[in-house]
N, CA, C and O of each residue as an XYZ file, in Angstrom:
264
protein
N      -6.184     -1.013    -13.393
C      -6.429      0.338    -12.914
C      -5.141      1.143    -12.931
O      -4.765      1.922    -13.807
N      -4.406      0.736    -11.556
C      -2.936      1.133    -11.969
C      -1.913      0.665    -12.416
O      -1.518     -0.419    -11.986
N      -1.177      1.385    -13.442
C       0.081      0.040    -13.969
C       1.406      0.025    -13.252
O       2.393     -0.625    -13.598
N       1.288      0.961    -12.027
C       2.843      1.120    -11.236
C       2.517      2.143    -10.303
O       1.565      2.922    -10.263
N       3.656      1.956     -9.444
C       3.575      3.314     -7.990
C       3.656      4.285     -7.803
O       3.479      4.947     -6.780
N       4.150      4.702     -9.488
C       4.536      5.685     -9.720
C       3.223      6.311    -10.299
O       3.256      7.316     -9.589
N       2.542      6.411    -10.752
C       0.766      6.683    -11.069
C       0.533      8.050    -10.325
O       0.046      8.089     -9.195
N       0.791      8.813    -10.806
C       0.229     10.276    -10.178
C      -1.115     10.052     -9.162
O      -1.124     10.528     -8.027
N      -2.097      9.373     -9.637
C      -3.244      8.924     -9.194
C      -3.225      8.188     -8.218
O      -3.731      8.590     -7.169
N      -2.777      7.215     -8.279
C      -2.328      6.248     -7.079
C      -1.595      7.038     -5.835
O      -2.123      7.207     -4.736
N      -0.502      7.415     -6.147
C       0.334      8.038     -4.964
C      -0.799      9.448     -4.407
O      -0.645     10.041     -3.340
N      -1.877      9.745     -5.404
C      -2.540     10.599     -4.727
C      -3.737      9.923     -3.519
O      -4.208     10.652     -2.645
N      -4.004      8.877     -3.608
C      -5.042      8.241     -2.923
C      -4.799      7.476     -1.893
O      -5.573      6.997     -1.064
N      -3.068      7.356     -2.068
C      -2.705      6.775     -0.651
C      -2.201      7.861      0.202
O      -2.322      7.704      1.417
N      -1.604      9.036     -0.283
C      -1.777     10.124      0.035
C      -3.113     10.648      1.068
O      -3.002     10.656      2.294
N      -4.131     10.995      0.482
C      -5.426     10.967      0.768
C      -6.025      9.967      1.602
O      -6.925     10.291      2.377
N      -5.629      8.813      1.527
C      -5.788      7.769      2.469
C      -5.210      8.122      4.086
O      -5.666      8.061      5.228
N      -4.266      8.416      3.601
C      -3.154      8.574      5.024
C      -3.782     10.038      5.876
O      -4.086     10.109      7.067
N      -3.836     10.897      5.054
C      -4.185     12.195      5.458
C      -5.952     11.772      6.447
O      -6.543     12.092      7.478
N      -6.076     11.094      5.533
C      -7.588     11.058      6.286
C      -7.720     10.311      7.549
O      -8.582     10.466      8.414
N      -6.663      9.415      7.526
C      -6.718      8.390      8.432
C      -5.729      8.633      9.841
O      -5.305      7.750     10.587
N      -5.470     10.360      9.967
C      -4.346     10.490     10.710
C      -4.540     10.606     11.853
O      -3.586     10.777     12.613
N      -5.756     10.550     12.286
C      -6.322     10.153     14.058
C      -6.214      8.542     14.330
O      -6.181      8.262     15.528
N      -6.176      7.866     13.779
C      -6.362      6.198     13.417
C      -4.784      5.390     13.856
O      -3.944      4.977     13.056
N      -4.726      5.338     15.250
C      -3.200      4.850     15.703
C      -3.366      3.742     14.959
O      -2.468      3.820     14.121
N      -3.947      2.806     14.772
C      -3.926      1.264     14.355
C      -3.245      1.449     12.959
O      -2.228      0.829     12.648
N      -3.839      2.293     12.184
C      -3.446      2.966     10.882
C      -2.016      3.194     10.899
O      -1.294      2.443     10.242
N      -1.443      4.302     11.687
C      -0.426      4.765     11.612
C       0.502      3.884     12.061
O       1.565      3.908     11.441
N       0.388      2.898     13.209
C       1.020      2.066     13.638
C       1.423      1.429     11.993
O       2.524      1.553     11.456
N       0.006      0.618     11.302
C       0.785     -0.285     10.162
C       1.661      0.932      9.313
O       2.890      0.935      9.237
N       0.969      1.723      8.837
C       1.607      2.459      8.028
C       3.304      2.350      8.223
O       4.022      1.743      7.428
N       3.802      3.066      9.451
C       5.313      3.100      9.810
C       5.860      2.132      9.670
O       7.034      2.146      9.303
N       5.038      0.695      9.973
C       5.511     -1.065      9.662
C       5.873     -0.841      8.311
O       7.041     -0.943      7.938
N       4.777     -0.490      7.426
C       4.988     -1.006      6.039
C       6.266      0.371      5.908
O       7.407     -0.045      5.706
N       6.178      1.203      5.966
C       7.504      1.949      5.791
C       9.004      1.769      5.476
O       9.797      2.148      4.614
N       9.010      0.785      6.912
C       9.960      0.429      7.574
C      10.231     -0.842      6.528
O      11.237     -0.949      5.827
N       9.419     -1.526      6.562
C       9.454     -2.629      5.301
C      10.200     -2.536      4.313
O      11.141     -3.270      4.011
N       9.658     -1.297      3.582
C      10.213     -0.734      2.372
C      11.589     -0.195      2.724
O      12.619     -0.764      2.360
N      11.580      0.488      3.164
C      12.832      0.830      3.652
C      14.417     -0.118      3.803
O      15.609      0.176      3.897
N      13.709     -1.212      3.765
C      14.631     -2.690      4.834
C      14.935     -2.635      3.255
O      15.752     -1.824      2.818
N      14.091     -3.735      2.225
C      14.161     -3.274      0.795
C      14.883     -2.607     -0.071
O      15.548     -3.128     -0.966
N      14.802     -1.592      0.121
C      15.158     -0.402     -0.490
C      14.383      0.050     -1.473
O      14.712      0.571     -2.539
N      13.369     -0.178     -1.055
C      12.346      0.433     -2.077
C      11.290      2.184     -1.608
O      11.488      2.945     -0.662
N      10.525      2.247     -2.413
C       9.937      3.336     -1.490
C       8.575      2.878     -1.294
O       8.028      1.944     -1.880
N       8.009      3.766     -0.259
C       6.898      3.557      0.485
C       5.559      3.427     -0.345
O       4.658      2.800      0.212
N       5.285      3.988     -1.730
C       4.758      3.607     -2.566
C       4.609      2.815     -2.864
O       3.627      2.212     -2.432
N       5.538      2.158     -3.910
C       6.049      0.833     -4.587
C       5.647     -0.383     -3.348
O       5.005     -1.364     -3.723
N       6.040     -0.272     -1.924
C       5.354     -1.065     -0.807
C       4.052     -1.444     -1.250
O       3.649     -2.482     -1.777
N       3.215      0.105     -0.775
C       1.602     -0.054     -0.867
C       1.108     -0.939     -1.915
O       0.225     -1.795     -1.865
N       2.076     -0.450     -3.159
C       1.663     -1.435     -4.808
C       1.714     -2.689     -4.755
O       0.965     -3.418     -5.407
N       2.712     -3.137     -3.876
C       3.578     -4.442     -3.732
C       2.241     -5.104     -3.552
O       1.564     -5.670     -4.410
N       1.895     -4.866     -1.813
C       1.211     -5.839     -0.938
C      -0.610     -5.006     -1.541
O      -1.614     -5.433     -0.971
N      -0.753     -4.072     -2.472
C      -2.477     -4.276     -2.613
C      -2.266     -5.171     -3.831
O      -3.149     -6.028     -3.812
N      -1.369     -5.344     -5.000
C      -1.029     -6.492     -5.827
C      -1.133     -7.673     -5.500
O      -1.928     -8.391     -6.106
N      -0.153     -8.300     -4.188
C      -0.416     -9.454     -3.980
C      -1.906     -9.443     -3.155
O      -2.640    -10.309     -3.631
N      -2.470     -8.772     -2.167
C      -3.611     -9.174     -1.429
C      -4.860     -9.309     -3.033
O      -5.696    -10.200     -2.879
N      -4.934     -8.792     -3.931
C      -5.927     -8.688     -5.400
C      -6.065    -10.649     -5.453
O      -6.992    -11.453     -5.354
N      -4.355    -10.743     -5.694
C      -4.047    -11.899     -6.244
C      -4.726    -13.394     -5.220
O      -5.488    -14.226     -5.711
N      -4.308    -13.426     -4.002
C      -4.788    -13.650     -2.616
C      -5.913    -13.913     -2.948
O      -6.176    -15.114     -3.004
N      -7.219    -12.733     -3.362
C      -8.524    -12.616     -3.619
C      -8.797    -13.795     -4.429
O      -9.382    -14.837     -4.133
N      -8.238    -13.403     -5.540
C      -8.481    -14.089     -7.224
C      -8.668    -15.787     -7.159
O      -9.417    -16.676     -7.564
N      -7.296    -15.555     -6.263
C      -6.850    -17.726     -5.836
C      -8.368    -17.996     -5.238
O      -9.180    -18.794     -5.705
N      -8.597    -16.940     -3.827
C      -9.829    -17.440     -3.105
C     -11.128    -17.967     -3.874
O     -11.713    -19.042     -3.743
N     -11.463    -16.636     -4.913
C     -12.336    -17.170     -5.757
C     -12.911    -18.028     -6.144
O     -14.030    -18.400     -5.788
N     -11.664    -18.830     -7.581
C     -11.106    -19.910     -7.851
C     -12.004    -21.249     -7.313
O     -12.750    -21.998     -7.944
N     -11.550    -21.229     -5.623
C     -11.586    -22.270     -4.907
C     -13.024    -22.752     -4.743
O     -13.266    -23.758     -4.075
């Protein structure tokens, strides 16, 4: 679907994600985690989101498998 974080598309839907979800403390709570994450890193908050919905896909795939 996407090939990187950089995806106009992508950064629009987590975008859109966030916006929608901005009454949602539980939300915002992880959100600032994963931030902060990235941040530690030095990466950006994007490239995060890409990181960990990449590995959770992968996570899936193994489950499958089994």
């Amino acid at each position: 679907m996407f090939r990187n974080y950089n995806d106009h598309k992508f950064k629009k839907i987590i975008d859109e994600f966030i916006l929608s979800s901005s009454d949602n403390q539980s939300i915002k709570y992880i959100l600032r985690n994963i931030d902060f994450e990235a941040f530690k890193l030095g990466i950006s908050f994007y490239q995060m989101i890409f990181i960990l919905i990449q590995n959770d896909g992968i996570h899936y795939r193994k489950s499958q498998i089994r």
